[in-house]
Each structure stands twice: as C-alpha cells, then as structure tokens.
C-alpha atoms as an extended CHARMM CRD file, in Angstrom:
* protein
*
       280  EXT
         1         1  UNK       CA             85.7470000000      110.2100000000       97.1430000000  PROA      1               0.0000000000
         2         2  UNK       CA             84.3810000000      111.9220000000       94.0990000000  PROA      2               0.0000000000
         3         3  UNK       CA             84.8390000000      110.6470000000       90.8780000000  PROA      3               0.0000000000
         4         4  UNK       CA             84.5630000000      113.0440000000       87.8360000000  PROA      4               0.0000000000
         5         5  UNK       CA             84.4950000000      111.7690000000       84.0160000000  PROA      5               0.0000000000
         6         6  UNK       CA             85.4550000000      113.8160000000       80.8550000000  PROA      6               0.0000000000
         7         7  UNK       CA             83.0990000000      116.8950000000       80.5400000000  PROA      7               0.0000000000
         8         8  UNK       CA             83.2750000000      120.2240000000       78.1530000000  PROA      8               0.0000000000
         9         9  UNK       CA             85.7840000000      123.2720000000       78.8930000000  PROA      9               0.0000000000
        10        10  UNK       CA             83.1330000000      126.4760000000       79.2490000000  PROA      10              0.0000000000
        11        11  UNK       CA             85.2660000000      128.4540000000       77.3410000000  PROA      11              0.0000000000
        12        12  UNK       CA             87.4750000000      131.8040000000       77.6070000000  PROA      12              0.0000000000
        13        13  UNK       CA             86.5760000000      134.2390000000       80.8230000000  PROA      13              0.0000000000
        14        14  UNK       CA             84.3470000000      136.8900000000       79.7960000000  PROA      14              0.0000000000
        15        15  UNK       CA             86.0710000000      139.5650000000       78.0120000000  PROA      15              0.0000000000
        16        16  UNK       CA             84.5950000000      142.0910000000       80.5810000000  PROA      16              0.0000000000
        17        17  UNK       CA             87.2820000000      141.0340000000       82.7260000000  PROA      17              0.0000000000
        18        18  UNK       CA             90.5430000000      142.8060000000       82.9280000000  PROA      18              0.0000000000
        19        19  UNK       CA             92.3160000000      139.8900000000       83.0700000000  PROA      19              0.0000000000
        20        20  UNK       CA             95.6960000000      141.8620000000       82.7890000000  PROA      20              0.0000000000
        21        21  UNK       CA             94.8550000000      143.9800000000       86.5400000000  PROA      21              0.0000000000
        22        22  UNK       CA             93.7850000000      141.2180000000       88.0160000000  PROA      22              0.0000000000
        23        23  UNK       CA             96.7720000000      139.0310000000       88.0600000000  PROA      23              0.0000000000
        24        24  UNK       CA             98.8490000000      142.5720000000       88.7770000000  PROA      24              0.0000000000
        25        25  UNK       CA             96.8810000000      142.6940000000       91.4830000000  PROA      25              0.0000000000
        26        26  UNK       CA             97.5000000000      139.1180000000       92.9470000000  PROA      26              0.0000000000
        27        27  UNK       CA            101.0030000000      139.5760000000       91.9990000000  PROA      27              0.0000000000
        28        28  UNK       CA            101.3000000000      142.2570000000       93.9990000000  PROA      28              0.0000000000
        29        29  UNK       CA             99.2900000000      140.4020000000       96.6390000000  PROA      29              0.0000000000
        30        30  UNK       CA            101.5130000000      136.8810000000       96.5960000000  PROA      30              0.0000000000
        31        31  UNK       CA            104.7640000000      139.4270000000       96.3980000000  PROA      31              0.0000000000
        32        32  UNK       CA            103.7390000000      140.9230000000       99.8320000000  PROA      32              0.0000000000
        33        33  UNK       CA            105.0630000000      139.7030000000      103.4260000000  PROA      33              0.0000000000
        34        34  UNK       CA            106.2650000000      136.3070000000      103.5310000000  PROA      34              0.0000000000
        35        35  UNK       CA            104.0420000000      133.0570000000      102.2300000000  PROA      35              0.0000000000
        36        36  UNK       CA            106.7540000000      130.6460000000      102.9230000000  PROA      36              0.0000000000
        37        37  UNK       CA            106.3680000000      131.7040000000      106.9950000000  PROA      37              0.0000000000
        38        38  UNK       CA            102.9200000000      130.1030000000      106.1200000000  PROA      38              0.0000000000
        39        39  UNK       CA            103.8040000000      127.8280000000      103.6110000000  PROA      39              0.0000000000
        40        40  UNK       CA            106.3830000000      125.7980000000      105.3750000000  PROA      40              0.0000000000
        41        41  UNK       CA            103.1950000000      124.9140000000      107.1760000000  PROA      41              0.0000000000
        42        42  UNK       CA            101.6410000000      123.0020000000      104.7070000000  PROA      42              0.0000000000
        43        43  UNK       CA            104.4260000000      120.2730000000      103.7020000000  PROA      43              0.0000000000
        44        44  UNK       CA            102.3750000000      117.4650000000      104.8230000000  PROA      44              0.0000000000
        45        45  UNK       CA             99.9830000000      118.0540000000      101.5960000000  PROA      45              0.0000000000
        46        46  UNK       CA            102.6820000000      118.0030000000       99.2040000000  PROA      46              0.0000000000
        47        47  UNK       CA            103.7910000000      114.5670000000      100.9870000000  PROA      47              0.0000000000
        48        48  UNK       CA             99.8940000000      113.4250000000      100.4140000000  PROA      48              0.0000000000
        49        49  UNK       CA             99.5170000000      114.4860000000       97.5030000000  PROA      49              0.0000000000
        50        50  UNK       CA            102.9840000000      112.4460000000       95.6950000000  PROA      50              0.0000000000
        51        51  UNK       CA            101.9860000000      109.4530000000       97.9930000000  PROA      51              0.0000000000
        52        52  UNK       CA             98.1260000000      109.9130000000       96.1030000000  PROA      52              0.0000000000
        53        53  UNK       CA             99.7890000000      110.3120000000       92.5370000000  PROA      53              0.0000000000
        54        54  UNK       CA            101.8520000000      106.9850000000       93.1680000000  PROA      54              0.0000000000
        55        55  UNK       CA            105.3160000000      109.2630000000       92.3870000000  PROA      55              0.0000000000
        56        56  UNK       CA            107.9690000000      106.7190000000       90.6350000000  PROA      56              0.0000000000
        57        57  UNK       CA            111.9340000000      107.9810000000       90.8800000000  PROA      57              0.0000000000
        58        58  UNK       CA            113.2240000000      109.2270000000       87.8740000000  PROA      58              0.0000000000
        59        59  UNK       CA            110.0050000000      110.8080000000       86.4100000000  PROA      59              0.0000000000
        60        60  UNK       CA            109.9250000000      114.0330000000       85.2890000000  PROA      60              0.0000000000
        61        61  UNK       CA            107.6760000000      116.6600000000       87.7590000000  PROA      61              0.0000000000
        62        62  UNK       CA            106.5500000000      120.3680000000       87.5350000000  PROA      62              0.0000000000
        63        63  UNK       CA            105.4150000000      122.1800000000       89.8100000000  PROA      63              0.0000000000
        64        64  UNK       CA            103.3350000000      124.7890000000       88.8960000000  PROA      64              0.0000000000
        65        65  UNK       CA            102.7440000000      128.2870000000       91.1490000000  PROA      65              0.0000000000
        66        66  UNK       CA            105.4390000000      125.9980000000       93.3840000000  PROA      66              0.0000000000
        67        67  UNK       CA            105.6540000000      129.0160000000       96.1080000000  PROA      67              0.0000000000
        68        68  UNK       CA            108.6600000000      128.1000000000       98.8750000000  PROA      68              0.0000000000
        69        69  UNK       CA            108.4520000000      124.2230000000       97.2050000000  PROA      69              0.0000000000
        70        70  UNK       CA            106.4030000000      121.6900000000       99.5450000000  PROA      70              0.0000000000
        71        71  UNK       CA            105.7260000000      119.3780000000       96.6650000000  PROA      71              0.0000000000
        72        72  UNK       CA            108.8610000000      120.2010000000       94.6930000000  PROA      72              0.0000000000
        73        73  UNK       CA            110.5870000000      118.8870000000       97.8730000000  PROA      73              0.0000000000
        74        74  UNK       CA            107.9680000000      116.0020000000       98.3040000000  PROA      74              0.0000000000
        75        75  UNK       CA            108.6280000000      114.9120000000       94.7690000000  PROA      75              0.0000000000
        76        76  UNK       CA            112.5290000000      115.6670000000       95.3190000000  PROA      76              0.0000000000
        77        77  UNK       CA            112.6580000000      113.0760000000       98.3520000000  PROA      77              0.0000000000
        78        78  UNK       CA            111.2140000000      110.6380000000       95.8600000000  PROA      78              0.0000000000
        79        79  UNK       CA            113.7060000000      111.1020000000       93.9540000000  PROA      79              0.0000000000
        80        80  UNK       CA            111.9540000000      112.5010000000       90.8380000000  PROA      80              0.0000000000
        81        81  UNK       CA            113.2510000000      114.8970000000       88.2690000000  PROA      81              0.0000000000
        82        82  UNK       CA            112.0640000000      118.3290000000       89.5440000000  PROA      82              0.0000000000
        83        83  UNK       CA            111.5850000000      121.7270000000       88.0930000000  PROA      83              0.0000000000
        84        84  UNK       CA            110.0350000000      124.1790000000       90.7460000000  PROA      84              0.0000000000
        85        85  UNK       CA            108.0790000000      127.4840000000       88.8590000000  PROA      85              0.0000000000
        86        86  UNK       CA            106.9260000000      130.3280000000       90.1720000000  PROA      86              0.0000000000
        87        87  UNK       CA            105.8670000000      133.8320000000       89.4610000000  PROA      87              0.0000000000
        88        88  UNK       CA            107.2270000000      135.4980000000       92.4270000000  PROA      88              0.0000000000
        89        89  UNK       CA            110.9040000000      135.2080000000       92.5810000000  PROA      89              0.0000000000
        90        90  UNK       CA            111.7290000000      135.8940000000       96.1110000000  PROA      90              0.0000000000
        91        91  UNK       CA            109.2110000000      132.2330000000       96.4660000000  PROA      91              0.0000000000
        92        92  UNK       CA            111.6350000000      130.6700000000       94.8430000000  PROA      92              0.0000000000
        93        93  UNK       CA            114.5030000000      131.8330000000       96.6230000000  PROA      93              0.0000000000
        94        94  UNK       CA            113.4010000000      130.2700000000       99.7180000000  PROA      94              0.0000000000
        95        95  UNK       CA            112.3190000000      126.8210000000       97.8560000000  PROA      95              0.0000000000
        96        96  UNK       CA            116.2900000000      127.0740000000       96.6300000000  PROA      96              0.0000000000
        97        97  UNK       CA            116.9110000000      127.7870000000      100.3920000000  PROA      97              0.0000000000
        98        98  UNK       CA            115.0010000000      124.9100000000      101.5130000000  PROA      98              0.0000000000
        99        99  UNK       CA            116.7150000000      122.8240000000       98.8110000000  PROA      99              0.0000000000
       100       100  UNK       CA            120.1110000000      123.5800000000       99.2860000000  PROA      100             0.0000000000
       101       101  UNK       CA            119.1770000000      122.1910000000      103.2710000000  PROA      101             0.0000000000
       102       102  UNK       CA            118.5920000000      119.2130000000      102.2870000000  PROA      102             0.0000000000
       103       103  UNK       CA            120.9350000000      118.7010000000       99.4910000000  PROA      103             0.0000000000
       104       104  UNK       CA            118.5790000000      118.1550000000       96.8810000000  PROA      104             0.0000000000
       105       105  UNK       CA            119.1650000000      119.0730000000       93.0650000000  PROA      105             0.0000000000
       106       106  UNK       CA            115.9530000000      121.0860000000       91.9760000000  PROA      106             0.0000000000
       107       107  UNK       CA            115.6050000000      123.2670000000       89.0130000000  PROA      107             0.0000000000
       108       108  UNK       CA            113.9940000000      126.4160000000       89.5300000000  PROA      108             0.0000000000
       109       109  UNK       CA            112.4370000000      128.8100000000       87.1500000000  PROA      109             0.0000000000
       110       110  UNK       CA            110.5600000000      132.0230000000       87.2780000000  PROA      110             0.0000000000
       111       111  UNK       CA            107.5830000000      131.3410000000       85.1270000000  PROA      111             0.0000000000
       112       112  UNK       CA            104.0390000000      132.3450000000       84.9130000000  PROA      112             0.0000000000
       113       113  UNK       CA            101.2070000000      129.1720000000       85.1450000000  PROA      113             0.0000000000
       114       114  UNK       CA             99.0920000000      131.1560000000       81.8310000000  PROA      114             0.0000000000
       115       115  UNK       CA            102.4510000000      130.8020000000       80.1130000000  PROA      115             0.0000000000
       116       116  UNK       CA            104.6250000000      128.0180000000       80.8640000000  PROA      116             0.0000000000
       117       117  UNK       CA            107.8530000000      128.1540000000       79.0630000000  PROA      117             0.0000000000
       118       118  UNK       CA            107.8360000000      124.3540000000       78.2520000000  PROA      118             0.0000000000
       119       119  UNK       CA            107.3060000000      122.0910000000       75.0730000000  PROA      119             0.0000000000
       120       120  UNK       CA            104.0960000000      120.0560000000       74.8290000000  PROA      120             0.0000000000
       121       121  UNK       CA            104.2730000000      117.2060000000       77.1050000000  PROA      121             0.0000000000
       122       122  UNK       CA            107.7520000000      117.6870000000       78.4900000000  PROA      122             0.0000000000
       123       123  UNK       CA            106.6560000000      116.0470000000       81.6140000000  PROA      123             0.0000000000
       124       124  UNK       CA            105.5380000000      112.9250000000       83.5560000000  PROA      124             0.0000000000
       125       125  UNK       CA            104.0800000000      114.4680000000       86.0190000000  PROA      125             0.0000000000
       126       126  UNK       CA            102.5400000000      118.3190000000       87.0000000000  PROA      126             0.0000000000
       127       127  UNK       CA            101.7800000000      119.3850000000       90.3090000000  PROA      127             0.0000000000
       128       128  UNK       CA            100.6400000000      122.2430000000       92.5340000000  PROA      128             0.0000000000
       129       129  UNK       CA             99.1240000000      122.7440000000       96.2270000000  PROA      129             0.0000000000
       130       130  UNK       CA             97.4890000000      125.9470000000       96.7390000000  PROA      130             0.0000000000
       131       131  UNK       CA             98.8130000000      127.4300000000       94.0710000000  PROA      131             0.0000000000
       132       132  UNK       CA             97.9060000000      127.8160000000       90.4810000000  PROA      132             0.0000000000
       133       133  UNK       CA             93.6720000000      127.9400000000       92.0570000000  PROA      133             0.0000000000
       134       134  UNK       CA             94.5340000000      131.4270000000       92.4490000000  PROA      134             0.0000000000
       135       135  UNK       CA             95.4650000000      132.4460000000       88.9110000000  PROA      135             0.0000000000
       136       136  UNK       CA             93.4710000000      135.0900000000       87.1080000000  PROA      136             0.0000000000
       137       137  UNK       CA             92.4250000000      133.4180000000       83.8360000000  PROA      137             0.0000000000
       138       138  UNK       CA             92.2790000000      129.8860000000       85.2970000000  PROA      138             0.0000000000
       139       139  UNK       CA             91.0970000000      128.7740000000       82.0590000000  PROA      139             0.0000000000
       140       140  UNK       CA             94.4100000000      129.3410000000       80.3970000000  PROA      140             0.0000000000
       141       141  UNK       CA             96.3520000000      128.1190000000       83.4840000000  PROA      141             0.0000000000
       142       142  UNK       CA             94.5990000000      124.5660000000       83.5100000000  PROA      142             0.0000000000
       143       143  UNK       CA             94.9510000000      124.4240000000       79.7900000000  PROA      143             0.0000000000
       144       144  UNK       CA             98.5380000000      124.8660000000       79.8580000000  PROA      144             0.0000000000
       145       145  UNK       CA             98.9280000000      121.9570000000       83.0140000000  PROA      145             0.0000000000
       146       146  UNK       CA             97.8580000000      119.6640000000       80.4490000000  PROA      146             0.0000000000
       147       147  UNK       CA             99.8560000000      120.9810000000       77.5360000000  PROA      147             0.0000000000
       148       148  UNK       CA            102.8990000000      120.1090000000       79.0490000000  PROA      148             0.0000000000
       149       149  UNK       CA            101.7650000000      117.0040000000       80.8820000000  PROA      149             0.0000000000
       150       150  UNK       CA            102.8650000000      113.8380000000       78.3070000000  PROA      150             0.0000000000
       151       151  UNK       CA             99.7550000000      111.6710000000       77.4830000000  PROA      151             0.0000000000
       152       152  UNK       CA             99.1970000000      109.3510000000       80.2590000000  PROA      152             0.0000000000
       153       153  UNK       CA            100.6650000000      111.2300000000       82.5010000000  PROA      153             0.0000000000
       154       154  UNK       CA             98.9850000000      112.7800000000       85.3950000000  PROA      154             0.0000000000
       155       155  UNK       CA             98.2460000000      116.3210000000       87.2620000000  PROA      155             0.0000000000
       156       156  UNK       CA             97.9390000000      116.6660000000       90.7160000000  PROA      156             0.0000000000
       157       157  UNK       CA             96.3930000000      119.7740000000       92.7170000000  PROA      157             0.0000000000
       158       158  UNK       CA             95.8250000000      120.3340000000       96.3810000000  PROA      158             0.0000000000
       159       159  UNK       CA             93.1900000000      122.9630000000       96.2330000000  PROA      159             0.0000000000
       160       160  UNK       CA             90.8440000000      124.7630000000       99.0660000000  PROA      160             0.0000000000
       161       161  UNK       CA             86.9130000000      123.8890000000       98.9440000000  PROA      161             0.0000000000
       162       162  UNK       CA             84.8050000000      126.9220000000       98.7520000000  PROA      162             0.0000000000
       163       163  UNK       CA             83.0060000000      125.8890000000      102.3660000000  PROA      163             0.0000000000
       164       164  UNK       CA             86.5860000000      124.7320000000      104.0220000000  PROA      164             0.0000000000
       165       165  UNK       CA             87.8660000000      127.3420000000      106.4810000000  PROA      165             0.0000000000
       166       166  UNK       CA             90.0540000000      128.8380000000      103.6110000000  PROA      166             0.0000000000
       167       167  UNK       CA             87.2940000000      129.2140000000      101.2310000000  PROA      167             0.0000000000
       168       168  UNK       CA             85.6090000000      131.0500000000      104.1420000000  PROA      168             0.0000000000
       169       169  UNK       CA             87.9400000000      133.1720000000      104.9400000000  PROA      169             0.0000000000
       170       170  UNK       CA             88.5740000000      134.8040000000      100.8540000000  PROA      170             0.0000000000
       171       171  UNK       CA             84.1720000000      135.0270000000      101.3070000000  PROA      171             0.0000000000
       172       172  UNK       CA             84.9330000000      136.5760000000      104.2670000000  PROA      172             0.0000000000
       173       173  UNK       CA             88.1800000000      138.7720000000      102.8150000000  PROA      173             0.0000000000
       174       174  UNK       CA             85.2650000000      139.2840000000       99.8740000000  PROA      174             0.0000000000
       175       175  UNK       CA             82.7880000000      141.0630000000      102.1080000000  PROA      175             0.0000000000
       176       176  UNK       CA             85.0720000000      143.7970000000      103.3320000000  PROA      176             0.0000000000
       177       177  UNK       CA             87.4250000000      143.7660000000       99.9760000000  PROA      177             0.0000000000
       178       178  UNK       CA             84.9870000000      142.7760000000       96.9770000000  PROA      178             0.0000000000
       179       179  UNK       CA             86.7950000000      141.4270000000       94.2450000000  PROA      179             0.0000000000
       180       180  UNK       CA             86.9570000000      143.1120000000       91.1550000000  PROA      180             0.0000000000
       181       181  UNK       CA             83.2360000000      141.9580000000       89.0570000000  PROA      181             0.0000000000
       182       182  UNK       CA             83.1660000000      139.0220000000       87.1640000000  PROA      182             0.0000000000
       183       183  UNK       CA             86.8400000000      137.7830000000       88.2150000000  PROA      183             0.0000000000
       184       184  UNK       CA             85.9080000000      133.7560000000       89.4780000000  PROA      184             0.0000000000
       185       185  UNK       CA             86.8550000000      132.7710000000       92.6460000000  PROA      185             0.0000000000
       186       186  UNK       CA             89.8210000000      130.7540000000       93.2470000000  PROA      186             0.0000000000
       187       187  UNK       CA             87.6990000000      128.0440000000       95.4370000000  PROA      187             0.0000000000
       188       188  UNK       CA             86.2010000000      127.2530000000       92.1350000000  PROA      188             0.0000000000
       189       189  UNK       CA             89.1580000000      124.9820000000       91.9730000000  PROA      189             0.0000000000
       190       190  UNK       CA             87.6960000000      122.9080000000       95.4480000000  PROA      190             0.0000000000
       191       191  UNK       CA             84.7660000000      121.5200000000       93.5000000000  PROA      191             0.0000000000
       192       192  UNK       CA             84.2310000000      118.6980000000       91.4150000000  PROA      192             0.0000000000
       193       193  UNK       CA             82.0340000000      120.4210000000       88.3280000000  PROA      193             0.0000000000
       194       194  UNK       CA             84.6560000000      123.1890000000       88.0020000000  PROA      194             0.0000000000
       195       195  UNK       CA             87.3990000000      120.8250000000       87.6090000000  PROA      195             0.0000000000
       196       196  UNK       CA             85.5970000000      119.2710000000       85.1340000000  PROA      196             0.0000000000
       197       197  UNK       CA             85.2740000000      121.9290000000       82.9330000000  PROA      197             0.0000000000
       198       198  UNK       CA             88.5540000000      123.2390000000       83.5130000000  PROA      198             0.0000000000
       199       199  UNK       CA             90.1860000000      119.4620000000       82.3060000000  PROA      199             0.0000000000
       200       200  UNK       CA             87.5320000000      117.9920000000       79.6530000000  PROA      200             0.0000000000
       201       201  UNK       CA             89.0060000000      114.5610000000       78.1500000000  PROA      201             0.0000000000
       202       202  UNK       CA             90.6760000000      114.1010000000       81.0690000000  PROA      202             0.0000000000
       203       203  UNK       CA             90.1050000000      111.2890000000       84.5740000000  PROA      203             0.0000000000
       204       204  UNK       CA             89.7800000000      113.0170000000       87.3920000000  PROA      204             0.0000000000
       205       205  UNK       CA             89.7090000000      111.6540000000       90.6850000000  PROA      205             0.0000000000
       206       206  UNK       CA             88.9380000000      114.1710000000       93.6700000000  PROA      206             0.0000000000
       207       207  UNK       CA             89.5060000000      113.1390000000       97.1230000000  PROA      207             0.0000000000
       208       208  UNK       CA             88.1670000000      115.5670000000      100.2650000000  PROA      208             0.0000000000
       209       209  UNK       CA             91.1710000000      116.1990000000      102.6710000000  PROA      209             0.0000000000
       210       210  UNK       CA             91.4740000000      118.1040000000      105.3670000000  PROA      210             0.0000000000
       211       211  UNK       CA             94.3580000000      120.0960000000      106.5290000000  PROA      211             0.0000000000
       212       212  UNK       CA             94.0890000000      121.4240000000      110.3990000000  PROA      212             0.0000000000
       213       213  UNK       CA             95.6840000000      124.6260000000      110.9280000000  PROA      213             0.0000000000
       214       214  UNK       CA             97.4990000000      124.5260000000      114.5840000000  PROA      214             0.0000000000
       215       215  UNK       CA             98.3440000000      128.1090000000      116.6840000000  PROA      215             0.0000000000
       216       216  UNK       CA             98.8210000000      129.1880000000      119.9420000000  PROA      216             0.0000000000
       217       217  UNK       CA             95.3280000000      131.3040000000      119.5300000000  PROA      217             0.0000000000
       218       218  UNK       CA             93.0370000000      132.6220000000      117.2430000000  PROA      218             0.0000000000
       219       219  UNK       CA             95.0310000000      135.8590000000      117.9450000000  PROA      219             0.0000000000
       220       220  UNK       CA             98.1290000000      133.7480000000      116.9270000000  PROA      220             0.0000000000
       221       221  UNK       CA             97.0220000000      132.8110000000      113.8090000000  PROA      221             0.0000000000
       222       222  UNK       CA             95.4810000000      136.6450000000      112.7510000000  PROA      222             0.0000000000
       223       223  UNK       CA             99.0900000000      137.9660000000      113.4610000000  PROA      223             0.0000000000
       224       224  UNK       CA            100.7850000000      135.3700000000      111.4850000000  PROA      224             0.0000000000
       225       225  UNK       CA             98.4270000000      135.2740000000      108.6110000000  PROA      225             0.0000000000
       226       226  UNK       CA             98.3050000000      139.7560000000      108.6870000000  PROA      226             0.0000000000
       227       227  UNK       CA            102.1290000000      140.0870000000      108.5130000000  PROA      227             0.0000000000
       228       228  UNK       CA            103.2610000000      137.0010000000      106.7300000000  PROA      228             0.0000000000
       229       229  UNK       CA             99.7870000000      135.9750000000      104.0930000000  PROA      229             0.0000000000
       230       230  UNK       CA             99.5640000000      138.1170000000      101.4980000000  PROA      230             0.0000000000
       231       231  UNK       CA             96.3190000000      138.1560000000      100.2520000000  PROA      231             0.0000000000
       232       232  UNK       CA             95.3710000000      139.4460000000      104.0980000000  PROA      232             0.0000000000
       233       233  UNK       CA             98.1230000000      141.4970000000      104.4500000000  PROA      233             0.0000000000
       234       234  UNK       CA             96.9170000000      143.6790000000      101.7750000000  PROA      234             0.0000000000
       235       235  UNK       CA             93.5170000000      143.5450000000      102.7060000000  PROA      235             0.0000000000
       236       236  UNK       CA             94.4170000000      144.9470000000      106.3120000000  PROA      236             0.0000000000
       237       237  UNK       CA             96.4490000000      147.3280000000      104.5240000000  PROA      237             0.0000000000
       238       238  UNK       CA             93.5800000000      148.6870000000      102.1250000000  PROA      238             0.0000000000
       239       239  UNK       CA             91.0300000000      149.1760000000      105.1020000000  PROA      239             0.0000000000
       240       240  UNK       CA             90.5320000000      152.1300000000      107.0400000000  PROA      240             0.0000000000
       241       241  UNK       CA             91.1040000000      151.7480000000      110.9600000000  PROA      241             0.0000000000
       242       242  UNK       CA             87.7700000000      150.9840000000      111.9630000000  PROA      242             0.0000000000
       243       243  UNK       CA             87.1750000000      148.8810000000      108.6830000000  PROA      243             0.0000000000
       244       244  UNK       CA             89.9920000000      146.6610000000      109.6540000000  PROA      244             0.0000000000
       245       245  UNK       CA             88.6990000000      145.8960000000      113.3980000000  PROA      245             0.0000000000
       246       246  UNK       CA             85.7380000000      144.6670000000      111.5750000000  PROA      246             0.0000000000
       247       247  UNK       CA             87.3980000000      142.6090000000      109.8610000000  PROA      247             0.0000000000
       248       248  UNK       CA             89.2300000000      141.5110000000      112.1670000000  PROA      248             0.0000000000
       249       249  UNK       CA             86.2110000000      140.5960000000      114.8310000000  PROA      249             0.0000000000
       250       250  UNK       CA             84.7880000000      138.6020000000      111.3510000000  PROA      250             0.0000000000
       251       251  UNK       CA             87.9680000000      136.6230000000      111.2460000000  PROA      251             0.0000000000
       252       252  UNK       CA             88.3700000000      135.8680000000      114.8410000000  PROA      252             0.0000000000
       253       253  UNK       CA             84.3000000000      134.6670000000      114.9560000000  PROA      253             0.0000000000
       254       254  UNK       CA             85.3410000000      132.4230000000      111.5760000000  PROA      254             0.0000000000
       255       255  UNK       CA             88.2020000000      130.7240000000      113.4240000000  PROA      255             0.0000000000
       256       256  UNK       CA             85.5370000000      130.3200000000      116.6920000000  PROA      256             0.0000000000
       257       257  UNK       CA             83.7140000000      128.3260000000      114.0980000000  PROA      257             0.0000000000
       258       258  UNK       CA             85.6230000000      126.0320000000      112.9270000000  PROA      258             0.0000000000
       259       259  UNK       CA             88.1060000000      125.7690000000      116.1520000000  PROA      259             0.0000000000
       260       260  UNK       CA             88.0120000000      122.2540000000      117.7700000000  PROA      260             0.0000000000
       261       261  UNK       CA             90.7340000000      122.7600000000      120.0090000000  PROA      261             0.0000000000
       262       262  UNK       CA             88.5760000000      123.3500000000      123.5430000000  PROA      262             0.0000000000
       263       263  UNK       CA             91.5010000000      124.7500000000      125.2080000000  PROA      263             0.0000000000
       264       264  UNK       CA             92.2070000000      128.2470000000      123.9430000000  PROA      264             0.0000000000
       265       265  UNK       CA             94.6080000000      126.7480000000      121.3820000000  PROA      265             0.0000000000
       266       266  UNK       CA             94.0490000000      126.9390000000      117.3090000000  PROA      266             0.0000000000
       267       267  UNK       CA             93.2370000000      123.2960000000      115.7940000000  PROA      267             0.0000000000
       268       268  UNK       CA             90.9440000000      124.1090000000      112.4580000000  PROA      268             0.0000000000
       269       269  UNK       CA             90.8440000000      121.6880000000      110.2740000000  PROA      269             0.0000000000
       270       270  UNK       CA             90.7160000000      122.9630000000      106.8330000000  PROA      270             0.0000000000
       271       271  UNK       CA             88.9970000000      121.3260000000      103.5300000000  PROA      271             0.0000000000
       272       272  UNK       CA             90.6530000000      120.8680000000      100.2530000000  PROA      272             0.0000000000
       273       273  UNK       CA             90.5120000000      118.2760000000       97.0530000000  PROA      273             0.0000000000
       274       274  UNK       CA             93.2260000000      115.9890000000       96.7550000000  PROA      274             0.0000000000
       275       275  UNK       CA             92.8000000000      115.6500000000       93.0020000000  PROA      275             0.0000000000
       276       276  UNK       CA             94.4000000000      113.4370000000       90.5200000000  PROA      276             0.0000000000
       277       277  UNK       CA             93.8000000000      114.1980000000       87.0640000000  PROA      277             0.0000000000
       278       278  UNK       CA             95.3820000000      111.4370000000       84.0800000000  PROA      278             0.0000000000
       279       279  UNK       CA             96.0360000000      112.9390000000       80.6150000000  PROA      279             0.0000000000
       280       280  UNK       CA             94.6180000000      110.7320000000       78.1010000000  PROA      280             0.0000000000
C-alpha cells in the first residue's frame, strides 16, 4: 500500500499542447470498434473498487468517463444513487443496456470529464476505472472530480501503472504511433507522485492491484483487442502493412512476457492503483 499526503497541483499543461486535437483525437479513438466487448471484462474492478471506498446505499455516485458502466453497476447493486457520464454516447447506450438487464435505475448523461455539467459538490461519492486517466488535459479533469465531490466525500479511480502490462502496451502503441509532443501519458495516473499533484489538499490512499487478462491465446487477445479496443484499432489502422506486422510481433512478444499461463492459454495479470482519494 502507498500512502500519499497533500502535495502542490503543477499547474496548467503547457500551452504548446493542442489540447483541443488531442482529445479529438482520443474521441475519435474511444468512438471506434466496441470498448464494452472489452470492458464487460473488467467488472470485477468496479466491484473492488466500491468494496475499497466502503459504498453506503443511498449516497450519491458519479461516475466519471463511465464507458459501458462496471462501477455505475457496482455502485447500482449497492444500492447507491447513480449517474453514469460519458463522452461517447454509443458507451452509454450499452451501460443503459446493461442496466435495463438487471433492472436497475441509473441516470445517464453524455458529459465530458474537463467539463462536468454538475454544481460544486453535488455528490457523495465520484468514481472511474480506466477511464478519465486517458483525458487530454488531465489537469482540468482531476480538478473538476473534486469540484463536484462534497467535502468529505471521496474519489475513487482504478487506473493502469505505467510498468503493468497496459502501461506497456500504450509504450509499446508509442513506439510505432508516437503521441503527439508534450501530450502526458495517461499511465501518469498509475503512480503515486502524479496523483499527488493532480489532488493537492486531498488523502490519498493508493493500493497496487492486479487485474489478469484471460484468452484463449495471445492471438486471441490481439484479435479482440484490434477489432473491439480502440486505441489499437486505430493504431492498426494508421500503419502501413508491413508497419502493422511489426507491431503486431511487438505485441505478441509483450503478452510472452507477462503470460503465466504455461499452457498456450492467455493469463496476464495486469497492474493498476486502486486509489481512494477523501475531499477535505
């Protein structure tokens, strides 16, 4: 466990970034294929993550860059108050989907994380897994979680590390597609001294987790993540022929890596901070 006390925000991104193309450019990129094929995936960490923020029924939750809604649905079966967000609307659609399943009243809302259309601590509780890490002025995103968080209150984020097999494989995206200069990388997010700057007067508690990624085969996991994932849909899509077999030999080595599985199968565990931040 790593335990992070109040520390000083660093301040606005550099204005040589074209903040404004960059998140067109991840819109674009989280608009592609189909995250919720992936997504649905991931439900235990949304389940973690309430149990970790001690969830009480009847408080209010966000959900910030919610996606197809693991912890909307986490906090849902706790019977919380839940408003699901999300920049991409077809996301949302299949969080309603997954909703309406289970016969749970959520509240969804197209909204952007740099702008949330909320008053100033309108809720108990604000949560995301994998999701608001990747916004382009993360600054401005973080700021706005604790805007709308009320004091005492608390934030909770699932986010990748930047040496887990996910922060690997956007370093690895990053050698064949460089990101645009300047632009900080999402598994910022995984590490204690950026979350510190991102949420100064704040307690922050960050836990290492792992989530293990399970397929049939490395090959399994390629096809799924090329047709369904959108930042490597895109990148696949961007690449030249031989460019993308290189790419595709680098991702194939990366799962070989990390693959504990011994039988031809896919079990990779993957790092990311559990993190529980309370407003004071």
């Amino acid at each position: 466990m790593v335990t992070t006390a109040t520390a000083t925000n660093q301040g606005p991104a550099p204005a040589t970034v074209d903040l404004t193309a960059v998140k067109a450019r991840q819109h674009g990129a989280w608009s592609s294929g189909d995250y919720a094929v992936v997504g649905t995936t991931l439900q235990i960490v949304g389940e973690t993550l309430c149990e970790a923020l001690d969830v009480r029924a009847g408080q209010k939750v966000l959900d910030v860059a919610a996606g197809n809604g693991n912890v909307s649905l986490a906090a849902a079966r706790r019977w919380c108050d839940v408003v699901a967000t999300d920049y991409v609307p077809a996301l949302l659609d299949r969080a309603r989907q997954r909703a309406e399943a289970e016969r749970f009243d959520l509240s969804f809302r197209e909204a952007d994380a740099e702008k949330l259309p909320f008053a100033d601590g309108s809720f108990d509780v604000v949560v995301s897994t994998f999701g608001v890490m990747f916004t382009a002025d993360q600054e401005r995103a973080a700021a706005e979680m604790v805007r709308v968080c009320k004091p005492g209150g608390k934030i909770g984020l699932a986010n990748w590390t930047p040496d887990g097999f996910i922060g690997q494989l956007f370093k690895t995206i990053g050698k064949h597609m460089p990101p645009p200069p300047g632009v900080k990388s999402p598994a910022l997010w995984g590490t204690p001294a950026r979350l510190a700057e991102l949420f100064p007067r704040t307690s922050i508690k960050a836990t290492p987790q792992h989530f293990v990624f399970r397929y049939r085969s490395a090959e399994h996991w390629l096809d799924v993540f090329r047709s369904y994932y959108g930042p490597v849909l895109k990148t696949f899509a961007a690449l030249e022929p031989p460019a993308q077999a290189a790419l595709e030999r680098d991702l194939v080595a990366l799962i070989g890596q990390f693959n504990r599985s011994g039988d031809g199968t896919m079990v990779v565990p993957s790092e990311y901070l559990e993190v529980v931040i309370t407003r004071h």
